[in-house]
N, C-alpha and C positions, 0 to 999 in steps of 0.2 A: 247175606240178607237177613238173618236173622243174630240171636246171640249178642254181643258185644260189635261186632260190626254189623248189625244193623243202623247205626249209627252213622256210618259209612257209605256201608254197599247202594243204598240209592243212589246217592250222588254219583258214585263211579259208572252203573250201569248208566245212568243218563249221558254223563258225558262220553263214554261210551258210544252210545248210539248215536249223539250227537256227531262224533267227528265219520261213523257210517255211513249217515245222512248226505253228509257233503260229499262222500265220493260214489255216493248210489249204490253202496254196498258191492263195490268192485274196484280192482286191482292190476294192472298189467293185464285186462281181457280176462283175469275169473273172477269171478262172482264170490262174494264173502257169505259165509253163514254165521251167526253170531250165536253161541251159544252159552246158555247163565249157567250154573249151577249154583248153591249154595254153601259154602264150608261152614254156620255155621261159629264160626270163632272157638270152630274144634279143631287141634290138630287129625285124630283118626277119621272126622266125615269130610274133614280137606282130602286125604288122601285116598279115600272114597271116590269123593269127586273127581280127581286127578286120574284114576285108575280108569273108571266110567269113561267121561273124555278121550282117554285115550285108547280105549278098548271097543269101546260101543259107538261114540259117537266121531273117534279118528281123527280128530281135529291137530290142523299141522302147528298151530303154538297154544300157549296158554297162556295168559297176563292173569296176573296175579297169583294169589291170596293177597290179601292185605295185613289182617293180624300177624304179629310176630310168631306164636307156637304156631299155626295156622300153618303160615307163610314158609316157616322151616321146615319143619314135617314134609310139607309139598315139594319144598326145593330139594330135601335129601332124595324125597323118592325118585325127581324125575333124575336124579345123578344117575340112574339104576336102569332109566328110560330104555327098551330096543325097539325099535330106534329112536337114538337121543331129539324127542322133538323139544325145539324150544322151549323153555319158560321165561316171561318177563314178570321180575318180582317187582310191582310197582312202588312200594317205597323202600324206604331206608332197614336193614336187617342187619343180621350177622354178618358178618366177615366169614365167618365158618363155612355159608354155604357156596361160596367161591373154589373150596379147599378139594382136593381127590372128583373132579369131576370130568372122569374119561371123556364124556363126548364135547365136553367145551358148549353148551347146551341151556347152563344158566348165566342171568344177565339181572344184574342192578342196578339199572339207570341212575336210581338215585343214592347208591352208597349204601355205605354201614350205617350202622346202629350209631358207631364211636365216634362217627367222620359229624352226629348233628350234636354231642355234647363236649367235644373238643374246640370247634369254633367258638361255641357259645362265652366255653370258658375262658379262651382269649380275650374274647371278645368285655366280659364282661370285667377281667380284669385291667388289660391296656385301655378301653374307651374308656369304658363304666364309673374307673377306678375303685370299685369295691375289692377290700384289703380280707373278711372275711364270710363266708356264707354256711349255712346251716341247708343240711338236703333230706329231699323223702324222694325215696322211688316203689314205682310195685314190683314187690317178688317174684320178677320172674325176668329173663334173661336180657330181653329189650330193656328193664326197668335198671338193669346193672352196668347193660352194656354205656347206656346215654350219658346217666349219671355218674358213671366210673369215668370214662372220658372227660367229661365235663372238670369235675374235680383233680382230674391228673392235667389238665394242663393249665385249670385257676393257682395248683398249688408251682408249676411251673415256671409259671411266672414271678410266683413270689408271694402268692396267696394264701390262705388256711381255712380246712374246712372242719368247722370244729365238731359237727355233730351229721352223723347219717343215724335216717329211719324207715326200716326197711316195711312194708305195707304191703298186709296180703291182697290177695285180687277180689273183689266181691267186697271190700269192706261201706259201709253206708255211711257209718258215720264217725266221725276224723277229729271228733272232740277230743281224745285223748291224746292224739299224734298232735296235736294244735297246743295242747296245753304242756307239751313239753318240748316246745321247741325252743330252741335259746335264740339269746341278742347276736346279732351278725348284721352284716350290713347288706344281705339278699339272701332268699331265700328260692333254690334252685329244688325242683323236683319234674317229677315225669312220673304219670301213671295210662293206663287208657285211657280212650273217652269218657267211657262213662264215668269213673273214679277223676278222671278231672275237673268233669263239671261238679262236680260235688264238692271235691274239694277246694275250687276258687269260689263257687257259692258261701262256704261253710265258712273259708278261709276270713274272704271280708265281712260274713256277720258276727265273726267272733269278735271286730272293732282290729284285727290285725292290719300291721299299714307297712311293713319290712317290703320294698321292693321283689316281686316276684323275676324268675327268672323257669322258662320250661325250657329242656333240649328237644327240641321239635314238636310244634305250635301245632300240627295237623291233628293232635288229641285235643285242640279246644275249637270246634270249630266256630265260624263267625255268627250262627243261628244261636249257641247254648251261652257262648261269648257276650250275644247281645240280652239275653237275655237276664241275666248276670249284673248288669245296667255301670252305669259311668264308672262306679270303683272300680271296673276292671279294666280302664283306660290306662296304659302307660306296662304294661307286661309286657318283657322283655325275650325275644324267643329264637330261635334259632328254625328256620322255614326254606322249602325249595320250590316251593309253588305260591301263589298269593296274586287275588286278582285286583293286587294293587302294584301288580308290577310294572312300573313305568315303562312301556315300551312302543309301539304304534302296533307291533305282530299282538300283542296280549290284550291293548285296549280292544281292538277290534273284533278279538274273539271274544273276552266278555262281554260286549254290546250286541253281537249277532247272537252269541249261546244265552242270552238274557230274553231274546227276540223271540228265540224260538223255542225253551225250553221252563221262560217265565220263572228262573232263578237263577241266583250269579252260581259259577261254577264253583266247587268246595276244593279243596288244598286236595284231597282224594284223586278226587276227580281230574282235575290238571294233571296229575301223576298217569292215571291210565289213559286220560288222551297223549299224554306224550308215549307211556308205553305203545297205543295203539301205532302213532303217526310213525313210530323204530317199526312197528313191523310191515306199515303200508312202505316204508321207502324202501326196506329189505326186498321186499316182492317185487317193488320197483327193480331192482337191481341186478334183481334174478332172471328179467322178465316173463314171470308169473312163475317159477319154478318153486316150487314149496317141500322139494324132499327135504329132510331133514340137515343132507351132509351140506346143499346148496343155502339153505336160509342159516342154517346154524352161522355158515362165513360170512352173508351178506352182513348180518345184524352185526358179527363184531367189525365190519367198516362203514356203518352208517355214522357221519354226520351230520345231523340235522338241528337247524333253527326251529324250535316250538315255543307256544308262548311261556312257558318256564326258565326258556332260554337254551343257547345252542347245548346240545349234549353228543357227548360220543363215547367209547368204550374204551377199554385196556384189555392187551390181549388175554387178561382170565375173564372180562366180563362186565368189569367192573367201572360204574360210571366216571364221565370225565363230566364236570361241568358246572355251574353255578348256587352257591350258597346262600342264601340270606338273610341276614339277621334283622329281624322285625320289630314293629311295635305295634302294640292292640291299638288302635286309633278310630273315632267317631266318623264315618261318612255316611252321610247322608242319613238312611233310616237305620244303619246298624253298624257295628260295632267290626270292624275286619283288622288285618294284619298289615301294617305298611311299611314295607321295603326302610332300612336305614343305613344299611351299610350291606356290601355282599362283598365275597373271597371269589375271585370270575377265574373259571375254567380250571378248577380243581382235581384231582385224584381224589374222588368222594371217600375220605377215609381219612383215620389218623397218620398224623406221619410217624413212619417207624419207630424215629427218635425224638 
């Protein structure tokens, strides 16, 4: 809620509370208690938080962290868990944190890191037909992972990335990354939020007009997006949540969560209502049984329809489910992400080879 995901963390705890709401704050006959803590956008007061939770307040899962150090930090600790209570990492992370994890205990609905800059790069080279691009990522492991991906499979194809520039975290202003960027025919990068809004602000006042391209659009949300104004129409992104996803289950939850919460839900936010809805059908499943050895199993056989779309697991944890590639588009009074192609029912990840 604060830090760098503050940015974020509202929108999740509302929708959050949102999909609570609709089941009265119970499950199989118990009763749910919801409890926030803050990480922060630190790894050490994540695992603070993480510790607390499970020490003081005993709570049988966890959804989330969001940020990447944040999010890893927490995932290693609960590897350590006794006992292994669940965690639901609600977006896309390392691969790593899947890796030595005795109780089988952690879960990534939405995939790796590689699994949203490996599409993109497909993507961008069979549809797009862009032959070369120029990249910026931020410093740090998320910023490597996306864009490393991205570029191992644009050059895959038969692509060339002629220039990487690597950005540290905190930087404000991106004049000088801007002014040496070279000619390509798109220009692929991923930083946080805050560092993205800034640099698609900066990007189009510099008079720059190279096609943008980000591996996962959840660091530009549709509020900073719109605010940003028309020149950011037409950026290209690679997304697993968007509440322009065409479907009758997603219209209808954005026009009820609009109803009653008097904002459309954020790409975040969709991620921890489906992390929530894995752990309401697990308990379903259980019926009401929440040890750890008992929900740990349900969750890896839940599959469930949400409005992000159907999702399921593999047996380390790891999400099965729907990809898709976007584009920034004008509706109505702002600026959002619109569905244009998707990879349906995936092993949320790079492929081996």
């Amino acid at each position: 809620m604060t830090g760098e995901s503050s940015l974020v963390g509202p929108g999740e705890k509302a929708a959050l509370e949102y999909r609570l709401e609709q089941v009265g704050y119970q499950v199989a006959g118990r009763k749910i208690e919801l409890v926030v803590d803050d990480d922060a956008s630190s790894p050490t007061t994540s695992v603070d938080a993480v510790k607390k939770q499970l020490l003081l307040d005993k709570v049988d899962i966890i959804l989330g962290p969001t940020m990447g150090a944040a999010a890893v930090a927490a995932g290693n600790y609960m590897k350590t868990a006794n006992p292994p209570i669940p965690i639901i990492i609600i977006m896309a992370k390392s691969g790593k944190l899947l890796e030595n994890v005795p109780g089988n205990n952690v879960f990534m609905p939405l995939g790796t890191d590689v699994s949203t800059g490996y599409y993109l790069g497909l993507y961008a080279y069979d549809k797009l037909g862009y032959k070369s691009v120029t990249t910026l990522l931020e410093d740090m492991i998320s910023g490597w992972d996306k864009v490393g991906a991205f570029v191992k499979a644009f050059e895959k194809q038969g692509g060339k990335s002629i220039q990487q520039q690597a950005v540290k975290s905190g930087t404000v202003d991106f004049s000088a990354y801007l002014a040496a960027i070279k000619p390509a025919d798109a220009v692929a990068f991923w930083f946080t939020p805050g560092l993205t809004a800034r640099f698609v602000a900066q990007y189009y006042a510099a008079g720059k007009t190279t096609p943008l391209l980000i591996p996962d659009s959840s660091v530009l949300l549709s509020k900073p997006l719109t605010q940003i104004g028309d020149k950011a129409i037409g950026i290209v992104s690679e997304i697993n949540y968007t509440t322009l996803i065409d479907t009758p289950m997603n219209k209808a939850y954005v026009a009820d969560y609009i109803q009653k919460k008097g904002s459309v839900p954020t790409t975040q936010g969709g991620a921890m209502d489906q992390a929530c809805q894995i752990f309401l059908e697990a308990v379903k499943m259980t019926n009401g049984d929440t040890t750890p050895a008992k929900l740990n199993e349900a969750i890896h056989k839940v599959k469930i329809e949400t409005p992000a779309g159907l999702v399921s697991f593999t047996p380390q944890g790891l999400g099965i489910g729907d990809l898709y590639i976007a584009k920034s588009t004008k509706v109505e009074d702002r600026l959002d992400w619109l569905p244009i192609y998707d990879y349906k029912q995936i092993v949320l990840d790079a492929p081996a080879n």
